[in-house]
N, CA, C and O atoms as a GROMACS GRO file, in nm:
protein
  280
    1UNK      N    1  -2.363 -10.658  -7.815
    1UNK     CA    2  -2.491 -10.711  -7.772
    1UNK      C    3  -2.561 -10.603  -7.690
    1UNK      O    4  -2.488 -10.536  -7.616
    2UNK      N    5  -2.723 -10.567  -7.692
    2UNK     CA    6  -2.800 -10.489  -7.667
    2UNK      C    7  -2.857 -10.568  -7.596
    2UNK      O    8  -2.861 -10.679  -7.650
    3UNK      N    9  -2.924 -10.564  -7.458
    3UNK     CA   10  -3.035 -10.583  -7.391
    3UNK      C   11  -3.168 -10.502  -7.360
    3UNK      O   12  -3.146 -10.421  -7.271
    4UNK      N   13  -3.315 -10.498  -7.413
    4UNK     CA   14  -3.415 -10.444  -7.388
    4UNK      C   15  -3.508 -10.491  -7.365
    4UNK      O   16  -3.555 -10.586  -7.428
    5UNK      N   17  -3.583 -10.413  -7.225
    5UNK     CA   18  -3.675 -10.479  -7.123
    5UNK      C   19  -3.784 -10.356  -7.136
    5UNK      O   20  -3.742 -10.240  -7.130
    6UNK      N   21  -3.920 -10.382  -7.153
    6UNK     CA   22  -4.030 -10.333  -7.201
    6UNK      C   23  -4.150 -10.359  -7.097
    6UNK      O   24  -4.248 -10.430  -7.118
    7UNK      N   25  -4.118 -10.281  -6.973
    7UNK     CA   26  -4.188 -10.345  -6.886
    7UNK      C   27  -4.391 -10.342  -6.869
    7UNK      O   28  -4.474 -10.407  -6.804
    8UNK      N   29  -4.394 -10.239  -6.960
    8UNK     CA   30  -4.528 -10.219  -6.949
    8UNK      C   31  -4.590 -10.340  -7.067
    8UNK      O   32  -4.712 -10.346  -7.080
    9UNK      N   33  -4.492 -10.442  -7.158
    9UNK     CA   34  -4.556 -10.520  -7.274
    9UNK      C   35  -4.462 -10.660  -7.209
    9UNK      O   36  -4.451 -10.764  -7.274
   10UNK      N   37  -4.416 -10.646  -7.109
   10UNK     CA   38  -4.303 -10.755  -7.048
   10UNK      C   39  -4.307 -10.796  -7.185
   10UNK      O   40  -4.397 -10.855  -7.245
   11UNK      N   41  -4.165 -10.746  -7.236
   11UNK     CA   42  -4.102 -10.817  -7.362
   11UNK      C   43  -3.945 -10.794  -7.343
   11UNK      O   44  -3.892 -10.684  -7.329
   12UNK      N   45  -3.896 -10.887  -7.345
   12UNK     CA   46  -3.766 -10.888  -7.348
   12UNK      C   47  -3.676 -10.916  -7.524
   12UNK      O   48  -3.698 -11.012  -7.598
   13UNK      N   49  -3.566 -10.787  -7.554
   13UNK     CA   50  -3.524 -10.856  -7.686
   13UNK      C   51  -3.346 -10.830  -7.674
   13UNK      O   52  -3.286 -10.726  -7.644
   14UNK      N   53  -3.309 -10.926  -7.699
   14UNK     CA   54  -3.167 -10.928  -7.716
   14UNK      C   55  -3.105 -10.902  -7.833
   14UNK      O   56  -3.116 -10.991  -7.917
   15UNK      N   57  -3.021 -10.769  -7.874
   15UNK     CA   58  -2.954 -10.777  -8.018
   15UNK      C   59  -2.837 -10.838  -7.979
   15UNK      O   60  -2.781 -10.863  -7.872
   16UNK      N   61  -2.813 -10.859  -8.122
   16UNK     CA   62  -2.689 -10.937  -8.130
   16UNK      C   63  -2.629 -10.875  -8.250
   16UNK      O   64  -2.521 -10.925  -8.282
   17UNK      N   65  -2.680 -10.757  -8.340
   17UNK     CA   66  -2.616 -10.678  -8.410
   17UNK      C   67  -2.670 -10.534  -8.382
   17UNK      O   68  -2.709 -10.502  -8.269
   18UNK      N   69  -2.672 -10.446  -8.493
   18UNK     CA   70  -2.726 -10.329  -8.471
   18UNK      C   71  -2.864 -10.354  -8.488
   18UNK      O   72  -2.923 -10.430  -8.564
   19UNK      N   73  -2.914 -10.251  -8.376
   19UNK     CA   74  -3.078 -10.269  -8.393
   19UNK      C   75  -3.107 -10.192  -8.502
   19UNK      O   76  -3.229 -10.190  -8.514
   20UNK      N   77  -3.055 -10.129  -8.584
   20UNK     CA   78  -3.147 -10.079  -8.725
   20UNK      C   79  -3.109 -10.207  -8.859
   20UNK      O   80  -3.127 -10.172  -8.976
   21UNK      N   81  -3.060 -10.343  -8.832
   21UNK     CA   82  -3.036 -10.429  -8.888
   21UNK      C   83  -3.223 -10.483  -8.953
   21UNK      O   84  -3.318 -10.498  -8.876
   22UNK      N   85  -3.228 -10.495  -9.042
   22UNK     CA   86  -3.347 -10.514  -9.120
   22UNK      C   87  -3.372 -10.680  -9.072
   22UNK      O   88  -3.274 -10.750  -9.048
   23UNK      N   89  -3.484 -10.723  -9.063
   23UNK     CA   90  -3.536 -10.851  -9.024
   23UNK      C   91  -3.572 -10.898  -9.122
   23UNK      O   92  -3.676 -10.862  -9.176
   24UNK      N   93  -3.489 -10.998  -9.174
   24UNK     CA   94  -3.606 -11.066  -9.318
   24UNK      C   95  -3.659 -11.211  -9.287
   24UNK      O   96  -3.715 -11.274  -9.377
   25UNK      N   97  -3.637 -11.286  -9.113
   25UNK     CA   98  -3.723 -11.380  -9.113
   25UNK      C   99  -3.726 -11.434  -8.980
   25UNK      O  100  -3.616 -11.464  -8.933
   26UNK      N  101  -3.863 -11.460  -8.884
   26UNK     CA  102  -3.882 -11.479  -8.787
   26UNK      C  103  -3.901 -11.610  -8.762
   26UNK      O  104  -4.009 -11.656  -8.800
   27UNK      N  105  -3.798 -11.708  -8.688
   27UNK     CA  106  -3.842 -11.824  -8.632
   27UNK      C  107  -3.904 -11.853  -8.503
   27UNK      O  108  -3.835 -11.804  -8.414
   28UNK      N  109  -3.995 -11.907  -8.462
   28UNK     CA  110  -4.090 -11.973  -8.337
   28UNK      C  111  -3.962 -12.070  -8.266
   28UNK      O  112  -3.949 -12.182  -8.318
   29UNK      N  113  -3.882 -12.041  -8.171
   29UNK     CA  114  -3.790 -12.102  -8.090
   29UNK      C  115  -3.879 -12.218  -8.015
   29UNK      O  116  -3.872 -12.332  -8.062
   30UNK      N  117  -3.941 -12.200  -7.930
   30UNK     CA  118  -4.084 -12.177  -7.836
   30UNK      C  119  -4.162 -12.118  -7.827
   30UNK      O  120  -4.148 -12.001  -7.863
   31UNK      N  121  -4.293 -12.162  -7.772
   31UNK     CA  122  -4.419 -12.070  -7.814
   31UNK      C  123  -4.348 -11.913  -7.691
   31UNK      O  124  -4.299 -11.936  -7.581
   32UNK      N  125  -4.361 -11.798  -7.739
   32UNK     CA  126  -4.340 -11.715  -7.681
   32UNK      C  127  -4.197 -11.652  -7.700
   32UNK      O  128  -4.173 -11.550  -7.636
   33UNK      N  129  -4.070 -11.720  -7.808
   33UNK     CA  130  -3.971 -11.652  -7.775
   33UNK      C  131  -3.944 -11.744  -7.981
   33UNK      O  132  -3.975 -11.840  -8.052
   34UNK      N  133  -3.853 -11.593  -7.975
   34UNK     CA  134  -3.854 -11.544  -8.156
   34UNK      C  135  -3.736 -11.493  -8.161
   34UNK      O  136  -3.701 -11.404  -8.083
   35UNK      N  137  -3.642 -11.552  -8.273
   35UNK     CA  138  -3.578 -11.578  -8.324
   35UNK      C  139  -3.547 -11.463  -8.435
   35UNK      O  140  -3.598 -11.518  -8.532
   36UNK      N  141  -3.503 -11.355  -8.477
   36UNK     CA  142  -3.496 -11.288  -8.615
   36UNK      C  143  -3.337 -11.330  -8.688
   36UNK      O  144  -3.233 -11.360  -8.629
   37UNK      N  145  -3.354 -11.322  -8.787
   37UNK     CA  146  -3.254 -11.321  -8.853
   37UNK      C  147  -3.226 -11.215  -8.998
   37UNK      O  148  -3.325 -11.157  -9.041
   38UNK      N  149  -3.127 -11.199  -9.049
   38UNK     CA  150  -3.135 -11.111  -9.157
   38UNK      C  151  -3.077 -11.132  -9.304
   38UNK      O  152  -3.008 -11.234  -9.308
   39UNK      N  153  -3.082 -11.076  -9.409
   39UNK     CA  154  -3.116 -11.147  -9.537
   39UNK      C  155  -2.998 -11.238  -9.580
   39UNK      O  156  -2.998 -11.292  -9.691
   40UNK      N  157  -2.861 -11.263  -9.459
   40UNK     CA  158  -2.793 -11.362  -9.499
   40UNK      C  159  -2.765 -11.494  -9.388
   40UNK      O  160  -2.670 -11.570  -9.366
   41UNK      N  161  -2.917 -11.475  -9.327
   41UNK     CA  162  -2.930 -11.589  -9.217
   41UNK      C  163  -2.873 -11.572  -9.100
   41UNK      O  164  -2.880 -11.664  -9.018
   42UNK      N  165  -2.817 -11.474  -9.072
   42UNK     CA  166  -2.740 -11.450  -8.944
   42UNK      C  167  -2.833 -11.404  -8.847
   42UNK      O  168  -2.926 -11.325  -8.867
   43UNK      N  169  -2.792 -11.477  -8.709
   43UNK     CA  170  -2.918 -11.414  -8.623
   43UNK      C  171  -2.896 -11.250  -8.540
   43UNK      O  172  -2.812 -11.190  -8.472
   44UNK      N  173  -2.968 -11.240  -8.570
   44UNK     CA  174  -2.963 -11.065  -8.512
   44UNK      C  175  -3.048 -11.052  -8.399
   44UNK      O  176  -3.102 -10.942  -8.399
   45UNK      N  177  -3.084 -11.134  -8.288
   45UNK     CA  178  -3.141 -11.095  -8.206
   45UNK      C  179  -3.287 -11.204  -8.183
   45UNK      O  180  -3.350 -11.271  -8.264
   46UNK      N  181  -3.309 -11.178  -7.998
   46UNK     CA  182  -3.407 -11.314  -7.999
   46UNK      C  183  -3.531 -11.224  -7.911
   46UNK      O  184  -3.520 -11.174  -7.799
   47UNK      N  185  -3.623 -11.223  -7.984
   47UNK     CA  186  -3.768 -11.166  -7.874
   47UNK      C  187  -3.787 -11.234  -7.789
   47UNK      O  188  -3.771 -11.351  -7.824
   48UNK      N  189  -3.824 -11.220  -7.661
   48UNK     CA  190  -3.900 -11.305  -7.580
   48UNK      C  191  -4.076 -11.258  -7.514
   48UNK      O  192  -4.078 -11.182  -7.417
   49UNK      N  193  -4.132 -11.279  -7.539
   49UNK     CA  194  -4.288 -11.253  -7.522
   49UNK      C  195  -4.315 -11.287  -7.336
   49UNK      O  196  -4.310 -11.401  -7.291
   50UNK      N  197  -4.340 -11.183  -7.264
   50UNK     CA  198  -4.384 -11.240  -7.136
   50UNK      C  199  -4.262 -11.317  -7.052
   50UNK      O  200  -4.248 -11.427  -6.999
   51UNK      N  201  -4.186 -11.205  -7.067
   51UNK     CA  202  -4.034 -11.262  -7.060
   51UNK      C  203  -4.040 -11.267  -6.871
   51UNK      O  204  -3.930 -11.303  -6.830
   52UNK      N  205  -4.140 -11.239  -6.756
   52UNK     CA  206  -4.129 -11.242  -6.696
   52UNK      C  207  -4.141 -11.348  -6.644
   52UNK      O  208  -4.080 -11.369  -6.540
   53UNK      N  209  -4.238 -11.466  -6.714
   53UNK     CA  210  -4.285 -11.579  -6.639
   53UNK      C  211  -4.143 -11.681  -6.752
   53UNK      O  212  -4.101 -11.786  -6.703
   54UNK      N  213  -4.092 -11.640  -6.877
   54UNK     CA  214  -4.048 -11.745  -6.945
   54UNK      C  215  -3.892 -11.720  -6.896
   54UNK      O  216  -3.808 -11.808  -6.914
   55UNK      N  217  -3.852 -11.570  -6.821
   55UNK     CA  218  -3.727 -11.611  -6.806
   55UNK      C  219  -3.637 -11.691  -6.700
   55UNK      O  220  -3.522 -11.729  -6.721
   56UNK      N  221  -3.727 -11.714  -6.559
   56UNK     CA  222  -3.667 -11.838  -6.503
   56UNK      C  223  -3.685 -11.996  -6.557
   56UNK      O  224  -3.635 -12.090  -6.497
   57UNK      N  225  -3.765 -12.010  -6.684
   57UNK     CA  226  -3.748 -12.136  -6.767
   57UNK      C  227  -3.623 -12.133  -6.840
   57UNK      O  228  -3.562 -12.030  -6.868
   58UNK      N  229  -3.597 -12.223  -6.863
   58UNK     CA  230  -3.471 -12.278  -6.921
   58UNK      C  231  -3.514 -12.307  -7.117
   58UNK      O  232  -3.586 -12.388  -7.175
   59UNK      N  233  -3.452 -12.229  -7.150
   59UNK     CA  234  -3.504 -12.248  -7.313
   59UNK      C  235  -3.362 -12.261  -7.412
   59UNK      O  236  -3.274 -12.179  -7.437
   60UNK      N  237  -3.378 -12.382  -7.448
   60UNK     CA  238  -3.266 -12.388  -7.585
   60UNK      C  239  -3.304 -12.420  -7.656
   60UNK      O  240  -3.409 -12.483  -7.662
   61UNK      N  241  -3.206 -12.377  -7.773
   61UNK     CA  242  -3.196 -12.429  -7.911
   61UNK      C  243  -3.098 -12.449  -8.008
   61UNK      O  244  -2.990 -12.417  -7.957
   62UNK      N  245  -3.083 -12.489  -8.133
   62UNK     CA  246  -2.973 -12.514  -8.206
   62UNK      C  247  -2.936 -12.447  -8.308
   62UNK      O  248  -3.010 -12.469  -8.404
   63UNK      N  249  -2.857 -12.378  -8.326
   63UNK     CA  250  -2.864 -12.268  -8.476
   63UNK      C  251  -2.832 -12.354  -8.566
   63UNK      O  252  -2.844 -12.311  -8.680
   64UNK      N  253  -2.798 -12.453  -8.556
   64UNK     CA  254  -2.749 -12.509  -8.698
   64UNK      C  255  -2.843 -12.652  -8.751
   64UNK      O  256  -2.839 -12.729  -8.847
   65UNK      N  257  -2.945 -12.632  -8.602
   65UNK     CA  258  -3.066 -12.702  -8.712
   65UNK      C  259  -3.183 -12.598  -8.771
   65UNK      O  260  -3.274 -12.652  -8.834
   66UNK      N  261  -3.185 -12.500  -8.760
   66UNK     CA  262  -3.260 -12.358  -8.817
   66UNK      C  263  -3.243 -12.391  -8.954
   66UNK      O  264  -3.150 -12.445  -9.014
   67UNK      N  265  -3.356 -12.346  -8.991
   67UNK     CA  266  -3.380 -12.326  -9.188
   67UNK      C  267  -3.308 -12.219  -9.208
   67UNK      O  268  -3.344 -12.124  -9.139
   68UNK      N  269  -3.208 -12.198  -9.288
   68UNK     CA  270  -3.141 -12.024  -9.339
   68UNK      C  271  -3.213 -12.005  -9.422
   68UNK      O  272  -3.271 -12.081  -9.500
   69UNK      N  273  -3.213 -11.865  -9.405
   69UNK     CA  274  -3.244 -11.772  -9.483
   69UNK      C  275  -3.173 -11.790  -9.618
   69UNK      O  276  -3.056 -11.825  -9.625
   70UNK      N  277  -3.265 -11.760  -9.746
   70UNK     CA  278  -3.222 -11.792  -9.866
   70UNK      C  279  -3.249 -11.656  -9.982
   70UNK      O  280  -3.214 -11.667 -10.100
   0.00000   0.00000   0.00000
C-alpha cells in the first residue's frame, strides 16, 4: 500500500497495488472520493478530492455491493 498527499490540489490517493496498474473503471464512493479498479475488478486504489475537509469525515463503503468490472 502507497499513500499520496498533493498538497497544492489537496488530493489524497491510496494504492493498493502498483501505481503503474492501468485503471479501467472509476466508481463515485461519495461525492468527492473515487474508487478505481482494474480490468479484473480488483480495487487498486481510492482518490479522495479535498481530502482536507473530507478526511476527518467518516466515509464507508461495501466492495461487494460495487458493480465489477466485466
Amino acid at each position: 500500500m502507497k499513500v499520496e498527499y498533493d498538497s497544492h490540489r489537496d488530493l489524497l490517493y491510496v494504492y493498493f497495488s502498483m501505481p503503474s496498474k492501468k485503471v479501467v473503471k472509476t466508481v463515485t464512493i461519495v461525492p468527492g472520493v473515487f474508487a478505481d479498479f482494474d480490468k479484473n475488478g480488483r480495487l487498486i486504489g481510492l482518490e479522495v478530492l479535498d481530502a482536507s475537509e473530507v478526511i476527518d469525515k467518516k466515509i464507508e463503503f461495501d466492495l461487494s455491493k460495487m458493480e465489477q468490472v466485466a
